[in-house]
C-alpha positions as CSV (number, residue, x, y, z in Angstrom):
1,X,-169.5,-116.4,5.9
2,X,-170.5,-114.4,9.0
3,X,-170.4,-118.1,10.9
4,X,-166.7,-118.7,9.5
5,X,-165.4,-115.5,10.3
6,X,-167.0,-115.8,14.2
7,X,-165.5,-119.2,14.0
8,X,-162.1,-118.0,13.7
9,X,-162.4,-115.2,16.2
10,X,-163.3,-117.6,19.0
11,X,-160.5,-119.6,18.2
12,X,-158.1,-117.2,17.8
13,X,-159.0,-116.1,21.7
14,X,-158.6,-119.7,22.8
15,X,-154.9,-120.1,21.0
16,X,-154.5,-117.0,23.0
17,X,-155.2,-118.2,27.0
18,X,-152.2,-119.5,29.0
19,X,-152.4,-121.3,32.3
20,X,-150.2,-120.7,34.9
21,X,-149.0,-122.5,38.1
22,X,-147.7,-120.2,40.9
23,X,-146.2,-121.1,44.1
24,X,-147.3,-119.0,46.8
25,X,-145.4,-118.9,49.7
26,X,-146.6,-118.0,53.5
27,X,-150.6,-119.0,52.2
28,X,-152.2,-120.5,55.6
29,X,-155.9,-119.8,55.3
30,X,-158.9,-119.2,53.8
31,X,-158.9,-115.6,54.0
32,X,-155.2,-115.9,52.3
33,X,-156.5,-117.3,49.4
34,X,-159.0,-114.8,49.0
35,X,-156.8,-111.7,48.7
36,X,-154.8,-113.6,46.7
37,X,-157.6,-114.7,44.0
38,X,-158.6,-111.0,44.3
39,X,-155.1,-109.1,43.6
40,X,-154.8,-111.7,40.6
41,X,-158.6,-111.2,39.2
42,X,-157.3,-107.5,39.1
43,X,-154.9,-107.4,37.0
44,X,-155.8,-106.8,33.3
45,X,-155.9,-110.2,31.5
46,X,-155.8,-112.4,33.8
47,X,-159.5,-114.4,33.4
48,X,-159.5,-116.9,36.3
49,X,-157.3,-117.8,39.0
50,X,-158.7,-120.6,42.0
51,X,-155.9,-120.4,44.7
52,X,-155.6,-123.4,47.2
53,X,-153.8,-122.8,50.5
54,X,-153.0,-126.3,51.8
55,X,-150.7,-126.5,48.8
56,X,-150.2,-122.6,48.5
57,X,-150.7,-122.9,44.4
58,X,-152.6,-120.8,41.9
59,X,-153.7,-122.3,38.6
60,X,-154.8,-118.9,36.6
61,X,-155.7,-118.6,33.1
62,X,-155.1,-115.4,31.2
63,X,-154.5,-114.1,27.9
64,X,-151.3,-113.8,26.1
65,X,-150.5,-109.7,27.4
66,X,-150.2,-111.0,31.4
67,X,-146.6,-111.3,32.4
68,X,-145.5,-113.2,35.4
69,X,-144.3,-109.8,36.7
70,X,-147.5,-107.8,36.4
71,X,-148.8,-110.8,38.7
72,X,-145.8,-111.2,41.2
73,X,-146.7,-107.1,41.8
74,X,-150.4,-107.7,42.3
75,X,-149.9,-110.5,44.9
76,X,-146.9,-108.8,46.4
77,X,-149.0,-106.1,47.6
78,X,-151.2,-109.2,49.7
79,X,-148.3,-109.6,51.4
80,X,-147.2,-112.8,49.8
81,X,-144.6,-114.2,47.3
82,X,-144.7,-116.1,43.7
83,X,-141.6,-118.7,45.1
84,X,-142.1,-120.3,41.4
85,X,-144.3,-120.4,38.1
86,X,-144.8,-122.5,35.4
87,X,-146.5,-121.4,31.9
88,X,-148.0,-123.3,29.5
């Protein structure tokens, strides 16, 4: 029963995860993509994010409670911009 029941829970936190793709404008270097990736690793929910400069994306996965505003504020503060995003 105990098996079952962890069963369930594991899968419940997998229906949970969404994966984003952000548009980051301004993104030019390494070091961009780290602050980036850092700002977004901050904010509560959010479980991975690998940034890529030479096509200024993210592709984060978080839980169900992140909003694409709670992220646009955290990279705002880097000094860049979400231009677009895409949830699924």
């Amino acid at each position: 029963m105990a098996r079952i029941i962890l069963v369930l829970s594991l899968c419940a936190v997998f229906l949970q995860a969404r994966e984003w793709t952000l548009r980051i404008g301004g993104m030019h270097c390494i070091a961009c993509t780290l602050a980036v990736k850092k700002a977004l690793m901050e904010v509560p929910g959010v479980r991975n994010a690998k940034v890529t400069f030479k096509n200024e994306t993210a592709l984060v996965d978080t839980d169900e409670s992140v909003t694409l505003n709670a992220m646009q504020t955290a990279v705002a503060r880097t000094g860049y911009a979400i231009t677009s995003a895409v949830s699924k």
